[in-house]
C-alpha positions in Angstrom: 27.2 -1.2 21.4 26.1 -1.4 24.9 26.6 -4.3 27.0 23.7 -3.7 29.0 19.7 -3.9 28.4 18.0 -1.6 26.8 14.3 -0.7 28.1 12.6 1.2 24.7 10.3 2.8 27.1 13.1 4.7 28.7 15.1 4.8 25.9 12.2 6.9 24.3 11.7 8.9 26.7 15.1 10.6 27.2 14.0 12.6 23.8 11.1 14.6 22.1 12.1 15.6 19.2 9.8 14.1 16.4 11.3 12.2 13.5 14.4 12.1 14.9 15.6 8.7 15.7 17.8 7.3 18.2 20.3 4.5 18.0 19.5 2.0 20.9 21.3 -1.1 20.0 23.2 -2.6 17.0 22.9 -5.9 15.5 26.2 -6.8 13.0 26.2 -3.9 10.4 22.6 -2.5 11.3 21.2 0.2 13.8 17.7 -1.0 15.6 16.6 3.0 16.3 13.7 3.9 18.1 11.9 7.2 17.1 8.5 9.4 17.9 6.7 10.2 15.0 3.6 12.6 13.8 2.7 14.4 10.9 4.4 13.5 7.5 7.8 12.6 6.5 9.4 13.3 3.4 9.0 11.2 0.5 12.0 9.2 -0.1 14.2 6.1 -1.7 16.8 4.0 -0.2 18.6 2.6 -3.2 20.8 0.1 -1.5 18.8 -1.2 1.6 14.9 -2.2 3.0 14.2 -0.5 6.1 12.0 -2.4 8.1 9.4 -0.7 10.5 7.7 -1.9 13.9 5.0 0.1 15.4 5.5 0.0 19.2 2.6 2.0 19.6 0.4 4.4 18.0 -1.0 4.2 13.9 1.5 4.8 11.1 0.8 5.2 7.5 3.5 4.5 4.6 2.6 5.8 1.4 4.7 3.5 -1.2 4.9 4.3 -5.4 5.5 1.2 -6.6 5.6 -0.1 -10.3 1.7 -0.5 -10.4 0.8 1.9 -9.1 -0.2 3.9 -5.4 -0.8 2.4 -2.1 -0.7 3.2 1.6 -0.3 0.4 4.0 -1.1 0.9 7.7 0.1 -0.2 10.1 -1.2 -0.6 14.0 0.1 -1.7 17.5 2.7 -4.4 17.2 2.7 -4.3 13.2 5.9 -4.6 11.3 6.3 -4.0 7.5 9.2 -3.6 5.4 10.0 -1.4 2.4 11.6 -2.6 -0.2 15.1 -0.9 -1.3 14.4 1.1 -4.4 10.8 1.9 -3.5 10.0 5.5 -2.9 8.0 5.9 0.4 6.3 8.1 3.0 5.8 7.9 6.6 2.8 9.6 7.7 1.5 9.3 11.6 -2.2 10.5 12.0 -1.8 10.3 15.9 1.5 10.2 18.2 3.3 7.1 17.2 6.4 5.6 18.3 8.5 3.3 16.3 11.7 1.1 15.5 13.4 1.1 12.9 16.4 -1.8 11.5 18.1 0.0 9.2 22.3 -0.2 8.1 24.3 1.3 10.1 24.7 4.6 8.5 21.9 5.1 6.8 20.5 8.7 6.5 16.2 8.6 7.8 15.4 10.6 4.2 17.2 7.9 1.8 19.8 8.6 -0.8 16.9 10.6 -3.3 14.1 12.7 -1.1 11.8 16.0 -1.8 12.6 19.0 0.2 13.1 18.2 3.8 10.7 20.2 6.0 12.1 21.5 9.0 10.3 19.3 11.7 12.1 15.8 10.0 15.9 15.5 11.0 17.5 14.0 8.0 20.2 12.1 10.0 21.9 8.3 10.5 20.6 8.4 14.3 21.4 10.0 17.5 23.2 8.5 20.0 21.1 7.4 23.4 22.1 10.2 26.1 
């Protein structure tokens, strides 16, 4: 963990790569990652954990199949949402869109059950800050 601030702006900046988040802090057992998102994700399940999602800038979409059915939440500017553990979700950004995520430490970005994982999302458990 580092023992100094963190500015996100910078912090985002030192990468491009899209879904591809980095580890900027950690807080007991959980990563806070930042990452720059378009396009669609993958859907996935995290069977043991929520992952919680803050929208530092830009629109993002979660599709979620839940027991009653299809929805899609969306989320703005300064907009935080959580998905429950055990629901299967999608990510989707319509327009550049940057993010945090507070997940545990460990935790791979395309769950513990996913479909096929395109070649532009990096199923990983975060990148280090270079």
């Amino acid at each position: 963990m580092n023992s100094e601030p963190v500015s996100l702006d910078q912090a985002l900046a030192s990468f491009t790569e899209q879904w591809s988040p980095r580890i900027v802090t950690a807080v007991n057992d959980y990563d806070v990652r930042v990452a720059k998102v378009e396009g669609e994700h993958v859907w996935h399940v995290h069977d043991h954990t929520d992952e919680f999602f803050l929208v530092l800038d830009g629109e993002l979409h979660i599709a979620l199949r839940e027991p009653t059915g299809e929805r899609t939440v969306v989320l703005s500017k300064g907009s935080v949402f959580t998905v429950p553990r055990g629901t299967e979700h999608k990510p989707y950004a319509p327009v550049p869109t940057r993010i945090l995520l507070l997940e545990p430490t460990g935790t791979l970005t395309v769950g513990d059950r996913h479909d096929e994982i395109p070649d532009h999302v990096d199923a990983t458990t975060g990148h280090a800050l270079t």
